[in-house]
N, CA and C atoms as a LAMMPS dump frame, in Angstrom:
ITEM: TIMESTEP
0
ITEM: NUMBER OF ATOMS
627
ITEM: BOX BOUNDS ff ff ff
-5.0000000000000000e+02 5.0000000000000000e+02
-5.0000000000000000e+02 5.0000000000000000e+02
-5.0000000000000000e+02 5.0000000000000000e+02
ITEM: ATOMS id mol type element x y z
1 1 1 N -152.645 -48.138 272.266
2 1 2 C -153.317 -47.171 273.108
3 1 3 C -152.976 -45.764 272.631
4 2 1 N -153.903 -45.099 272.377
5 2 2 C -153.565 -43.753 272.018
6 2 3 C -153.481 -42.99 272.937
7 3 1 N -151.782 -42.119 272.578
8 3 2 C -151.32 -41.11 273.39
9 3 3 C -152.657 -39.366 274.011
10 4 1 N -152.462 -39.654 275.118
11 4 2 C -153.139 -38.467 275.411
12 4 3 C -152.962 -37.268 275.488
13 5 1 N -152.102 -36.997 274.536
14 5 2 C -151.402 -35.491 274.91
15 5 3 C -151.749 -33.597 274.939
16 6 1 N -151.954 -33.091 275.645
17 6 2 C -152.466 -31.866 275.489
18 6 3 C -154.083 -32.097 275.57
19 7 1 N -154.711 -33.201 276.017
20 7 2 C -155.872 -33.265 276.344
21 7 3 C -156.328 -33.215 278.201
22 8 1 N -157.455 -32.457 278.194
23 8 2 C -157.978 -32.224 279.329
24 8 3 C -158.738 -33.368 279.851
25 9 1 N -158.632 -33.262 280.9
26 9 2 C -159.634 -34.404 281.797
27 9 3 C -159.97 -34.152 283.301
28 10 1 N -160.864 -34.782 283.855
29 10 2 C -161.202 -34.82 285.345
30 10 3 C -162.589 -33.807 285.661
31 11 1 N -162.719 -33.514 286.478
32 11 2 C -164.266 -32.785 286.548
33 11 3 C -164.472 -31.457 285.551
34 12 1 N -165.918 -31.231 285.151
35 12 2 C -165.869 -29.754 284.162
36 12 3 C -166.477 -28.937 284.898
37 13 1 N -166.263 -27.73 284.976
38 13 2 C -166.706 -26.379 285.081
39 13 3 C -167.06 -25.837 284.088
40 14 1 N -167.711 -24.837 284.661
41 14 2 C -167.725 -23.728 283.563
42 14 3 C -167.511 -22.54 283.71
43 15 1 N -166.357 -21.681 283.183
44 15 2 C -165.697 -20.431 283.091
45 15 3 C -165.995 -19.799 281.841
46 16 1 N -166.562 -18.515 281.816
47 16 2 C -166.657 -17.43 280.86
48 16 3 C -167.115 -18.071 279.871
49 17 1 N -168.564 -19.049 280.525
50 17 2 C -169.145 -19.753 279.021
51 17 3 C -168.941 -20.355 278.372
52 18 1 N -167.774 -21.019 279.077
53 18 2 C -166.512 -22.173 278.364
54 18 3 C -167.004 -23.444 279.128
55 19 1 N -166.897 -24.733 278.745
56 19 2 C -166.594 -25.613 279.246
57 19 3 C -165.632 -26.027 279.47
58 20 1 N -164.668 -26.294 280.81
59 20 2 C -162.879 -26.474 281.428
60 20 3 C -163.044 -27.441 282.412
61 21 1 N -162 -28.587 282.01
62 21 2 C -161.494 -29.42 282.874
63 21 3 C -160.586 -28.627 284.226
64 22 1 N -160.893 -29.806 285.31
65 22 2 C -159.439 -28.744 286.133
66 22 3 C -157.836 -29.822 286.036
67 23 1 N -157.52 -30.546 284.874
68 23 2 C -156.295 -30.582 285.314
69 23 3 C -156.063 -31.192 283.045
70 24 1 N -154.963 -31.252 282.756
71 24 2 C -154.341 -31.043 281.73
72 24 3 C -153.747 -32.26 281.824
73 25 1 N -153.251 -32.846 280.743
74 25 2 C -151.835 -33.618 280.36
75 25 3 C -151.012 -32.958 279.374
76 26 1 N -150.059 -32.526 279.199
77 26 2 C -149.105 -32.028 278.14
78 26 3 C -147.974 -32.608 278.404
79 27 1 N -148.086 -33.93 278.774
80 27 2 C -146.822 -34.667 278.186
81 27 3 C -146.469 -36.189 278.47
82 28 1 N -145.91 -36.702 277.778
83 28 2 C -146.121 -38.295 277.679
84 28 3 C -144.554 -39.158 277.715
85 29 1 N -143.978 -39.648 278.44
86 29 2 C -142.475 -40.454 278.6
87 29 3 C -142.962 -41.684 277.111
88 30 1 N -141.824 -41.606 276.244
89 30 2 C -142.324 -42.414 274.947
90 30 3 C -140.618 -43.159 274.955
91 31 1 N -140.477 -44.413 275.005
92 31 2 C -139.331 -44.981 275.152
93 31 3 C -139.148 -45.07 273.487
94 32 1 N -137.517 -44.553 273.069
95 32 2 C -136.791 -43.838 271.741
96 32 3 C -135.97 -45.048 271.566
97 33 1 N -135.364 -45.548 272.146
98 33 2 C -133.688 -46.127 271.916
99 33 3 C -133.722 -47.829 273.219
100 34 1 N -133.309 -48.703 272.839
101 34 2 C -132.896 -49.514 273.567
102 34 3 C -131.315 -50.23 273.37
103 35 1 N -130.374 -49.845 274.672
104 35 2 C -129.367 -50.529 274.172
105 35 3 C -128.573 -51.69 275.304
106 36 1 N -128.048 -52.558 275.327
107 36 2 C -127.365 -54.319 275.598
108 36 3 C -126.168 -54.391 275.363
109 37 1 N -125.398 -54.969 276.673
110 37 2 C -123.905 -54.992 276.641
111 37 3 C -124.193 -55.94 277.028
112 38 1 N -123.641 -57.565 276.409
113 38 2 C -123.488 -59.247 276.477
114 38 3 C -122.252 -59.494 276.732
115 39 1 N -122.266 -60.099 278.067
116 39 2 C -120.854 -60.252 278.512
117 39 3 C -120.848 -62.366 278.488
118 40 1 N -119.994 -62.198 277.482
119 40 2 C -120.242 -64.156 277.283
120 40 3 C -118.364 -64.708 277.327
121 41 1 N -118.393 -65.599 277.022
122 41 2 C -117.106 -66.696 277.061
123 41 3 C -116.233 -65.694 275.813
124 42 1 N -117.111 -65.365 274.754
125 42 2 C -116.635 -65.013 273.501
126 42 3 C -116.283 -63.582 273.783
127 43 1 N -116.417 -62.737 274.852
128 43 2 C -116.127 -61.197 275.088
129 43 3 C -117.278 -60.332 275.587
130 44 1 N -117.598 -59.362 274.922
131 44 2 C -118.011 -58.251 275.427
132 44 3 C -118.766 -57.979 273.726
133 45 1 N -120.511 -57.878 273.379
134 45 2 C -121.22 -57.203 272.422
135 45 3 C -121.942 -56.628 273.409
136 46 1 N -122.196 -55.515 272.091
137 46 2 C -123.255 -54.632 272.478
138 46 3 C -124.32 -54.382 271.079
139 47 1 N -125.553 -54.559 271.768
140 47 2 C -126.832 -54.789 270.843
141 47 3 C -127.593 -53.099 270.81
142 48 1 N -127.993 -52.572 269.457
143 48 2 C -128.789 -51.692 270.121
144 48 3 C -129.889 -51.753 269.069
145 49 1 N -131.153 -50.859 269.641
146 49 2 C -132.404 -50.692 268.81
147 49 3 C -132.804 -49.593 269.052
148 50 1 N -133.873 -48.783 268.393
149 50 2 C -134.727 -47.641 268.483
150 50 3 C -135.515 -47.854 267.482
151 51 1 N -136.722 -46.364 267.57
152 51 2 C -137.734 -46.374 266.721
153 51 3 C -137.29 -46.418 265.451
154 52 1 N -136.34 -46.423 264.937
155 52 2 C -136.388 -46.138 263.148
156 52 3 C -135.89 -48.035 263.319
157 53 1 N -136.037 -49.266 263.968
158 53 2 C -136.045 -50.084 263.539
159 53 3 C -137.423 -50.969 263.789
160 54 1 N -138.721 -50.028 264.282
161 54 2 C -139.709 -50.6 263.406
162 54 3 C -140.451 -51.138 262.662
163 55 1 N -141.101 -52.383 262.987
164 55 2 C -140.885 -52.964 261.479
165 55 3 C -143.082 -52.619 261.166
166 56 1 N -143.087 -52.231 259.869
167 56 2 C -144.879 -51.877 259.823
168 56 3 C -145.27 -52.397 258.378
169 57 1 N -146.259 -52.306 258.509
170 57 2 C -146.543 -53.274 257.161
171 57 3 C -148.034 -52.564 256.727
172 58 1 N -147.818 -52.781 255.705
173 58 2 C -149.647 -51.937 254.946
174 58 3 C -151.07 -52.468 255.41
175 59 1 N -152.201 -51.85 255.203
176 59 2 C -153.305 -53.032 256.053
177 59 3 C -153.851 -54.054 255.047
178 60 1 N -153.532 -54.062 253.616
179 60 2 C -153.787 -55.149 253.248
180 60 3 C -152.903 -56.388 253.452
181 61 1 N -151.936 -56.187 253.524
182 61 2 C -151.058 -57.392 254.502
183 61 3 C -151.275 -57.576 255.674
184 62 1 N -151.75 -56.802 256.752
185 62 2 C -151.912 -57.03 257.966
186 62 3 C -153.144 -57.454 258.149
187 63 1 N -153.564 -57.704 257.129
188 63 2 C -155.274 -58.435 257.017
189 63 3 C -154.951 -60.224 256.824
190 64 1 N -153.878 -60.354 255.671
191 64 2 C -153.651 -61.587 256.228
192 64 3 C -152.757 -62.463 257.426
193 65 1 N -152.46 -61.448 258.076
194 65 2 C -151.729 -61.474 258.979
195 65 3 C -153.198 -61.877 260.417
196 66 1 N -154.054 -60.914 260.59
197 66 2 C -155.14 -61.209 261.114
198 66 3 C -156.458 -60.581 260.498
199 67 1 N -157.385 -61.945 259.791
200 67 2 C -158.244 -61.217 259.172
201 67 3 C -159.374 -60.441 259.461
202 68 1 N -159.531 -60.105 260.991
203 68 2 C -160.434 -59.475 261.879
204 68 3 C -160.037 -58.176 262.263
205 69 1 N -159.114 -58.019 261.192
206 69 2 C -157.951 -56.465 261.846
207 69 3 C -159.044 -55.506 260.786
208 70 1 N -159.579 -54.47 260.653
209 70 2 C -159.856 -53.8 260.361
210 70 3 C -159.697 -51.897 260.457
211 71 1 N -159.002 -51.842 258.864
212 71 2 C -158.136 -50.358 258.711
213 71 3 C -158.452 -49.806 257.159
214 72 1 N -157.991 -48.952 257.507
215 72 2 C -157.949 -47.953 255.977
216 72 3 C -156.838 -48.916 255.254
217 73 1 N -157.789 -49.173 254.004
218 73 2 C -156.569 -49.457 252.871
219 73 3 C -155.259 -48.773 252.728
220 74 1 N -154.375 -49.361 253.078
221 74 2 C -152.777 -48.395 252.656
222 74 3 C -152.095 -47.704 253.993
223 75 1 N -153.217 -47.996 255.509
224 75 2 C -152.582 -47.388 256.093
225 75 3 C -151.413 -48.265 256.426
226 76 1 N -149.966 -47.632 257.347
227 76 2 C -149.098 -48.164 258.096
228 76 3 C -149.552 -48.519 259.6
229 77 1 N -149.2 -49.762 259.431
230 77 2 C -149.393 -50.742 260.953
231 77 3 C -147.967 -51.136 261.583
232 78 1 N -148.003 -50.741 262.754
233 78 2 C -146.924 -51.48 263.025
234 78 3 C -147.07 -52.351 263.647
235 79 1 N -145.891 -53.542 262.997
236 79 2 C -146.279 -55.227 263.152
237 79 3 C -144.889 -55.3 264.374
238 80 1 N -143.5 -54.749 264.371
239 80 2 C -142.94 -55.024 265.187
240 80 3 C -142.036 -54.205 265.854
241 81 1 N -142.374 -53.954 267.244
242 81 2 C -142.005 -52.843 267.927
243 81 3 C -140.687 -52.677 268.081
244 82 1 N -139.349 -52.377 268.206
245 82 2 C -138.457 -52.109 268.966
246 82 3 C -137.666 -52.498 269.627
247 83 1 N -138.538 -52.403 270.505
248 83 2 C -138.506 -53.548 272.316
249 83 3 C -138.551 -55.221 271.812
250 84 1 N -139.382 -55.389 271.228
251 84 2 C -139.899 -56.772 271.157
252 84 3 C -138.997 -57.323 269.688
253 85 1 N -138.305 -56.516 269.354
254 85 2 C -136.873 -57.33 268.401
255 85 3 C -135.495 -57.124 269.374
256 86 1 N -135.698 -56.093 270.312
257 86 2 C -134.381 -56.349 271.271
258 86 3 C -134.785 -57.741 272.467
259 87 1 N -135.908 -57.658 272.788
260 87 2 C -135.949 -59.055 273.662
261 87 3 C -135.752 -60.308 272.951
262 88 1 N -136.02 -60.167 271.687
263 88 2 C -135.828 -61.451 270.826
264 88 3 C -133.948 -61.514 270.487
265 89 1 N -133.469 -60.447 270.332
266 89 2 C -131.806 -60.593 270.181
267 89 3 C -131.395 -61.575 271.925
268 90 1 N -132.121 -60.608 272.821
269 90 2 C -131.954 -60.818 274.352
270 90 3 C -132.198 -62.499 274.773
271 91 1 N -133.233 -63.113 273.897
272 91 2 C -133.098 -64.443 274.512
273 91 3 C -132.646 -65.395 273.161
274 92 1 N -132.106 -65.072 272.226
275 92 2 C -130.395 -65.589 271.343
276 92 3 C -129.15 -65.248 271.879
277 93 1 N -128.956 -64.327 272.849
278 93 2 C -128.043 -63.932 273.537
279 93 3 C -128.221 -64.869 275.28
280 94 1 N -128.832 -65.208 275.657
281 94 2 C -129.379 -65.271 276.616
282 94 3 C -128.635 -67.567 276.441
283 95 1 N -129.407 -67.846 275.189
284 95 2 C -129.178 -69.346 274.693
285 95 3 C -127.911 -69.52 274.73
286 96 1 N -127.237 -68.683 274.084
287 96 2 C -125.621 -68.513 274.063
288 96 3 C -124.979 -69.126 275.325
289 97 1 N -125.309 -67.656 276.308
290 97 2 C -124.653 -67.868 277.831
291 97 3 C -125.017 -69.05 278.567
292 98 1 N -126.408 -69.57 278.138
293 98 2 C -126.662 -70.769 278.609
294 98 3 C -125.952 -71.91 278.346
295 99 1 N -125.84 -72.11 276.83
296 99 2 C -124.88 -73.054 276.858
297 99 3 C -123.404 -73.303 277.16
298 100 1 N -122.957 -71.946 277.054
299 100 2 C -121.254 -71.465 278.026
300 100 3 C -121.198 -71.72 279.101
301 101 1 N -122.509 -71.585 279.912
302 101 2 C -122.446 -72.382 281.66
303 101 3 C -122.64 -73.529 281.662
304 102 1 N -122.852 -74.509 280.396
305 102 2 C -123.605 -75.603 281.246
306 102 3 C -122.206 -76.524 281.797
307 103 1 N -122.764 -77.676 282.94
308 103 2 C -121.171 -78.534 283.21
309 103 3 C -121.144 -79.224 282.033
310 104 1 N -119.806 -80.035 282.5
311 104 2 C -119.132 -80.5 281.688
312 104 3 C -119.951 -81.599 281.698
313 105 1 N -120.133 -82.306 283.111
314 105 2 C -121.179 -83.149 282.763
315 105 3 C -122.371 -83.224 282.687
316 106 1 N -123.108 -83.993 281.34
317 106 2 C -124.26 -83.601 280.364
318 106 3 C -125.574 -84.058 281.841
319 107 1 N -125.246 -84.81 282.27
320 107 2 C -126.057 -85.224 282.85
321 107 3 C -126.926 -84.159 284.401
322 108 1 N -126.043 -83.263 284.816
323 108 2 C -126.537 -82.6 285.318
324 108 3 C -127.007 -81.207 284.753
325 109 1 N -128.045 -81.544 285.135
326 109 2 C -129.355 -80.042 284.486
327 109 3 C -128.785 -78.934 285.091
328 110 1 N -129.099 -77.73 284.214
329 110 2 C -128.453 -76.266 284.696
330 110 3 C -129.439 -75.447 283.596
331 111 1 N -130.297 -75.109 284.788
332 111 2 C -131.475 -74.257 284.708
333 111 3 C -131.541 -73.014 285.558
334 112 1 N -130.271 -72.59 285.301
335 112 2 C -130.398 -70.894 285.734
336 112 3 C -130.566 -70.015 285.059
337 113 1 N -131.279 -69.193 285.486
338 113 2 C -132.025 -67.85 284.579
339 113 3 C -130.947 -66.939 284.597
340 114 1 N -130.611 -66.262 282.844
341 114 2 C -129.648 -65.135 282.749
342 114 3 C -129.897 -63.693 283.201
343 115 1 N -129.425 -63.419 284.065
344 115 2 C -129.702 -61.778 284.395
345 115 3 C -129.448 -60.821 283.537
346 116 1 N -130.92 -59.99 283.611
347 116 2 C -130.868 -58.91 282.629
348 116 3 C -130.226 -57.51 283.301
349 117 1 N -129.506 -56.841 284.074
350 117 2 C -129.191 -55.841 284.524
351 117 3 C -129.746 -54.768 284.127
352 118 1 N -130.209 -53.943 285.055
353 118 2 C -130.234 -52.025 284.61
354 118 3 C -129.882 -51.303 285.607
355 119 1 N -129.717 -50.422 285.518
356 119 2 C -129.615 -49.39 286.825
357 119 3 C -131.083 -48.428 287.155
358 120 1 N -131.829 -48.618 287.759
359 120 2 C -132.356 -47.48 288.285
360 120 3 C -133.726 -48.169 287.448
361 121 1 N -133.667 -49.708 286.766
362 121 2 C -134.53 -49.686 285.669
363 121 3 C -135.885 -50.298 286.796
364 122 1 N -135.775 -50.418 288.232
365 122 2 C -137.566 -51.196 288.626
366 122 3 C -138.165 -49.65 289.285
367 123 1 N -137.534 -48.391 288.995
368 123 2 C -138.786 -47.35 288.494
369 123 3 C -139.155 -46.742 287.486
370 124 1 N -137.788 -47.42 286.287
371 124 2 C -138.176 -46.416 285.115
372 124 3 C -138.379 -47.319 284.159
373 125 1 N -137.232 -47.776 283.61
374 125 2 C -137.617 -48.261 282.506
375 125 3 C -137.871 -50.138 281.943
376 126 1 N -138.185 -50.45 283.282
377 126 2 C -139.03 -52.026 283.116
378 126 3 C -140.284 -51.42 282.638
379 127 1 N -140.601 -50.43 283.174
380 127 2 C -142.563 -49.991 282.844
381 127 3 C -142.811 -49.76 281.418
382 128 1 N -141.472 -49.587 280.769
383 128 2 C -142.135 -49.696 279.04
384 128 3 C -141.854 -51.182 278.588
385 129 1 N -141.217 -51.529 278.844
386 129 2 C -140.607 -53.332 278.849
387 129 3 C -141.825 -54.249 279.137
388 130 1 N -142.228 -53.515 279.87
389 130 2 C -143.703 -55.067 280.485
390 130 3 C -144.447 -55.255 280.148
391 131 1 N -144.897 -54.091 279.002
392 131 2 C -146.055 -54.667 278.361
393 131 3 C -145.743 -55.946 276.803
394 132 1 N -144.485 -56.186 277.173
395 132 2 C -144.119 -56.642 276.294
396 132 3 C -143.247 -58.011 276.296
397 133 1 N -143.63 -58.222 277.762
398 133 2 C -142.808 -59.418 278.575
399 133 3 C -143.878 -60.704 278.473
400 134 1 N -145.124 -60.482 277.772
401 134 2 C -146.02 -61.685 277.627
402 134 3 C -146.387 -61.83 276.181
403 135 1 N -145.982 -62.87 275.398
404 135 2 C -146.293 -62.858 274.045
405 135 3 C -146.426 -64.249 273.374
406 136 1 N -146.667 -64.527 272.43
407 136 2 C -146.804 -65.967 271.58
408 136 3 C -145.395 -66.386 271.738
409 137 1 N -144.324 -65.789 271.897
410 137 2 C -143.048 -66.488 271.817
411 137 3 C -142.299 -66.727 273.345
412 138 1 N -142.608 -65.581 274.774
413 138 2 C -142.489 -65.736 275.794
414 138 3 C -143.497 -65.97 276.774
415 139 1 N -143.337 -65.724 278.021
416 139 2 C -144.05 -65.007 279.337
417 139 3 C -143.253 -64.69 280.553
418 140 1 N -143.752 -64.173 281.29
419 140 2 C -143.67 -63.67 282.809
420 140 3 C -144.033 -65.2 283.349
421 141 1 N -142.665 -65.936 284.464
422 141 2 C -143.52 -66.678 284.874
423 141 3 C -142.729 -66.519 286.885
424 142 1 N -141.983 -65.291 287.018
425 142 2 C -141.599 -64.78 288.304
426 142 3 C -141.842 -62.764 288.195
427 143 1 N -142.656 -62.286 289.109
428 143 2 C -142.788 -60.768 289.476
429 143 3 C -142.571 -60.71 290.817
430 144 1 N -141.992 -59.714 291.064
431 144 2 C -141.774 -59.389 292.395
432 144 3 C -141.609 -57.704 292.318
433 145 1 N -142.378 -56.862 293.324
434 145 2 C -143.019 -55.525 293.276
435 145 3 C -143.541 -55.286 292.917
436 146 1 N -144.336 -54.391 292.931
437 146 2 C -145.466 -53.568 292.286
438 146 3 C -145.333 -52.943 291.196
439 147 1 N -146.816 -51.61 290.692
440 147 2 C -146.47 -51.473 289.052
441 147 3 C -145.376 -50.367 289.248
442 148 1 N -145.215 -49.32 290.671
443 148 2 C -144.282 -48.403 290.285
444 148 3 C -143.053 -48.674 290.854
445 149 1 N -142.418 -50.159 291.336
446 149 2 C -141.692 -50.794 291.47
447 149 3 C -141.398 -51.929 291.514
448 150 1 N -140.626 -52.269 290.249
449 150 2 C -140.495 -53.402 289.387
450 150 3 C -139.086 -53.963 289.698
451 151 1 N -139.336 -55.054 290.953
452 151 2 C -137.938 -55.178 291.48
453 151 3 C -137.304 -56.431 290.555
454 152 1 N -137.851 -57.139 290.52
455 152 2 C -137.745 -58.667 289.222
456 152 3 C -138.679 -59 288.87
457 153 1 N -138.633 -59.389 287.483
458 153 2 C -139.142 -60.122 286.667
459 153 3 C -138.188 -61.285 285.791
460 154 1 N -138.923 -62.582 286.385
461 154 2 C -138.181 -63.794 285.069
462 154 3 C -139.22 -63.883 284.033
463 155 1 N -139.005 -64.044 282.878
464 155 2 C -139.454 -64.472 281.265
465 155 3 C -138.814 -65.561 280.657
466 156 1 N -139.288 -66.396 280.846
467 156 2 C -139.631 -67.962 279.983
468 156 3 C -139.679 -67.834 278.565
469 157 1 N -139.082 -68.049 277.582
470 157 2 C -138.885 -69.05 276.125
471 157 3 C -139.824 -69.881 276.248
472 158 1 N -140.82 -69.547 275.587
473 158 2 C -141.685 -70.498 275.435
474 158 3 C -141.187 -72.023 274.287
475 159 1 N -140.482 -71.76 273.547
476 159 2 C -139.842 -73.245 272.801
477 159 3 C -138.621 -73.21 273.422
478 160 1 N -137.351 -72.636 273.245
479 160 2 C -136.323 -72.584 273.619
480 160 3 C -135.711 -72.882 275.546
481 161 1 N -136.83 -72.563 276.263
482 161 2 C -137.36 -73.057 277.454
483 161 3 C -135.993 -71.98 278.271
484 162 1 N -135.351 -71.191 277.657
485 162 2 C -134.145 -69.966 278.765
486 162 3 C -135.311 -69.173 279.197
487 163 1 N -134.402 -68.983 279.79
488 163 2 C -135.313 -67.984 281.302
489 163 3 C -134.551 -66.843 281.561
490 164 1 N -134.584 -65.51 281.227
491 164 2 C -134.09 -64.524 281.403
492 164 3 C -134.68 -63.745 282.903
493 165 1 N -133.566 -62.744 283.772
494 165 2 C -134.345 -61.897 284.819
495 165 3 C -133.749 -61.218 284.854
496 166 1 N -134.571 -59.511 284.69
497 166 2 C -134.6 -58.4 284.926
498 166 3 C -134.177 -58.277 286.203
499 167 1 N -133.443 -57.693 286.312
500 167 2 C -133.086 -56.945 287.739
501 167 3 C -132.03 -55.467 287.854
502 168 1 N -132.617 -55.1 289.192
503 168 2 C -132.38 -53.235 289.26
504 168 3 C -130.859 -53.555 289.639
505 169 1 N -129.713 -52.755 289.493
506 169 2 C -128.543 -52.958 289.795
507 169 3 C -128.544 -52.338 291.409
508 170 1 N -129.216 -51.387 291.38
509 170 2 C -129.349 -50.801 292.72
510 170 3 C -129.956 -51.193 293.813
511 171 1 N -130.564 -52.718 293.727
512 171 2 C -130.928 -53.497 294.92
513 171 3 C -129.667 -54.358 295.435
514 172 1 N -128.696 -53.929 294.692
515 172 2 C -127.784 -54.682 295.26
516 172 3 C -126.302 -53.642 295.747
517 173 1 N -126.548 -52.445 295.788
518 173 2 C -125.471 -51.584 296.033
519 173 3 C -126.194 -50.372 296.641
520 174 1 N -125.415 -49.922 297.438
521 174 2 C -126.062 -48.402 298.064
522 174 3 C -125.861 -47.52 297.237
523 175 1 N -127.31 -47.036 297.691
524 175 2 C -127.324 -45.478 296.555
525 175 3 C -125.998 -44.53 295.825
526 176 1 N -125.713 -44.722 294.781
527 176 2 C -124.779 -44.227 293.748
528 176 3 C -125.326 -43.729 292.133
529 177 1 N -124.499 -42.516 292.154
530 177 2 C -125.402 -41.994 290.534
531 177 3 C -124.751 -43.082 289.598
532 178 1 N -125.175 -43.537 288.247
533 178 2 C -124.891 -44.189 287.044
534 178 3 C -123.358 -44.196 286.817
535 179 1 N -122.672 -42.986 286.894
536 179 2 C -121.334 -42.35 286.601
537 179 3 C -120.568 -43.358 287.524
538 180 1 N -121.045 -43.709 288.942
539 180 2 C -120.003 -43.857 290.055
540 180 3 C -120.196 -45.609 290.065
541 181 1 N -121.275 -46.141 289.709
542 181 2 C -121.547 -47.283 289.582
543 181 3 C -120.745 -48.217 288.313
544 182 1 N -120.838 -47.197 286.818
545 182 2 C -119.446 -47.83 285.545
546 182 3 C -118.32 -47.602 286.556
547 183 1 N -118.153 -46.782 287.083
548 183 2 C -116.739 -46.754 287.981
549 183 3 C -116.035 -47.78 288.645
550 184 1 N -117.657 -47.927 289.255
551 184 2 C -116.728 -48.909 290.186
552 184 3 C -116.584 -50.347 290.03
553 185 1 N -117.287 -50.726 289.019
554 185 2 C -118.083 -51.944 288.488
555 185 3 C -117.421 -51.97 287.434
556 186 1 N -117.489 -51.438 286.244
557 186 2 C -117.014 -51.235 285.216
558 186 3 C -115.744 -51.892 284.803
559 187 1 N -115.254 -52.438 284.01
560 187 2 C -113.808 -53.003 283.349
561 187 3 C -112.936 -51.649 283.85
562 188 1 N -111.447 -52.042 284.749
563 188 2 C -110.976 -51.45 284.957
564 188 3 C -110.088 -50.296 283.59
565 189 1 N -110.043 -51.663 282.974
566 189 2 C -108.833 -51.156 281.538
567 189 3 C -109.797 -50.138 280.88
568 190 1 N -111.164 -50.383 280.979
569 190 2 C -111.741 -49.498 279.41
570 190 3 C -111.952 -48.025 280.615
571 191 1 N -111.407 -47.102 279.925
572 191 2 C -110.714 -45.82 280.245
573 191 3 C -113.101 -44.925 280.364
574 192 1 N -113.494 -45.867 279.606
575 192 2 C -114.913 -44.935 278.689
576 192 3 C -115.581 -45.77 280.043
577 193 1 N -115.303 -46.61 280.749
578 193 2 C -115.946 -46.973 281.838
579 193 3 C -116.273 -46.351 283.404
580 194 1 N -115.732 -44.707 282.803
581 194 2 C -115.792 -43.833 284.008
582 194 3 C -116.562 -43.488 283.397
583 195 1 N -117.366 -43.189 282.407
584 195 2 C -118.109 -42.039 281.803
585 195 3 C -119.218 -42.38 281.27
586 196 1 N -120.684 -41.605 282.03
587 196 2 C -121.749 -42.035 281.682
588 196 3 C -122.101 -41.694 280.251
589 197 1 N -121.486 -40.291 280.084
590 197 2 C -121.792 -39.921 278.44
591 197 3 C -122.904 -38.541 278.765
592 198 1 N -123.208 -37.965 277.839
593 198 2 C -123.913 -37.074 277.502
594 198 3 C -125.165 -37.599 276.235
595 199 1 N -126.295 -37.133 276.512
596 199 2 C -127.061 -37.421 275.718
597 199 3 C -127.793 -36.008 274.622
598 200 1 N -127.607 -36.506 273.858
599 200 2 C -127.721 -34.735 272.523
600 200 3 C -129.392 -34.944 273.075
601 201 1 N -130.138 -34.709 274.121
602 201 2 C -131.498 -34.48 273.896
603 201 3 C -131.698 -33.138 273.01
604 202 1 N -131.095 -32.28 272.539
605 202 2 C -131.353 -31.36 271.381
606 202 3 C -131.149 -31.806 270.286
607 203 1 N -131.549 -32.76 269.679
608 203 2 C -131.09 -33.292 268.525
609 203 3 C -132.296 -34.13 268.585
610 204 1 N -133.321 -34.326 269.363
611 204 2 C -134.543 -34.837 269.392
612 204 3 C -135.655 -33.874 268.81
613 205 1 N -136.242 -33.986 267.818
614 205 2 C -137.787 -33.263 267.43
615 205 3 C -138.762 -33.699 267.36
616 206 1 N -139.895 -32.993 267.264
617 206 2 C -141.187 -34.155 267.018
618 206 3 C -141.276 -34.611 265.998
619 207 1 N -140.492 -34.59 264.505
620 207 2 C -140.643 -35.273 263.424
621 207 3 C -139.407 -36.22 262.929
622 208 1 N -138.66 -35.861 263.945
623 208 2 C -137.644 -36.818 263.66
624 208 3 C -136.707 -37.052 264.704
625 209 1 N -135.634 -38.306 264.4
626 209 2 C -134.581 -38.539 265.651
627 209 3 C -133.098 -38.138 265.605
């Protein structure tokens, strides 16, 4: 979908012989960075991704990839987003914990879905996540809320058959900023578990990260 940025829309007028929309867009939320703390039998990883791990491919390859795709010779396509190589770490991580819970005895089934945690994430940032929660390798097969509140979602393995679920950390605790929540939640010993961190947003440009 192409970004709309700095483009006008909604009813036209006309001022000083001009043709003018009455309302603007100049600006667009574009998800940069995704990062995963896996808490398993084996310890404590942390997974991360962003845009420079992209994966794009030329359009004469992406022709045999799908031969109904039609592009400029030589342009860059991108074949794999971001998001959709961190959900793929997310349900190898996900198989893991599954098999660390199961009982001892084989015979009883243990089909619980691994929780995905965020804070604050069923208004912000499930909404870049979802378009990406239905694919040849998963699906959505539990939603609960609406589009500008995304209280759970489970996603099904389509071969692997784990079941991962999204959920807001803050449906389960009274209102607290990010800072007070590592606090209180957080591994007592790790000292960095008081501290949300600072983010260099000046170190962001439009041509690079």
């Amino acid at each position: 979908m192409e970004e709309q940025i700095n483009r006008y829309f909604g009813k036209e007028t006309i001022k000083d012989d001009e043709t003018v929309r009455n309302s603007i867009q100049n600006s667009a939320l574009v998800p940069l960075s995704v990062a995963s703390t896996i808490k398993s039998k084996k310890g404590l990883k942390s997974i991360y991704f962003d845009v420079r791990s992209n994966v794009y491919a030329t359009a004469s390859a992406r022709r045999q990839i799908a031969s109904d795709f039609l592009s400029v010779a030589g342009e860059k396509i991108l074949t794999q987003n971001f998001i959709q190589q961190w959900l793929e770490a997310l349900f190898e991580e996900a198989l893991q914990i599954k098999q660390d819970n199961m009982y001892d005895d084989p015979d009883v089934p243990y089909d619980i879905p691994v929780p995905v945690l965020g804070f604050n994430s069923a208004h912000f940032d499930l909404i870049f996540v979802l378009p990406y929660l239905t694919s040849s390798k998963w699906h959505i097969t539990d939603y609960l809320g609406d589009f500008s509140r995304i209280k759970r979602v489970e996603v099904r393995h389509k071969i692997t058959g784990v079941r991962i679920q999204f959920l807001d950390a803050e449906l389960f605790v009274t209102k607290m900023k990010l800072k007070d929540f590592a606090k209180d939640f957080g591994t007592k010993s790790n000292k960095r578990s008081e501290n949300k961190g600072i983010f260099p947003l000046y170190s962001i440009q439009h041509n690079k990260l």
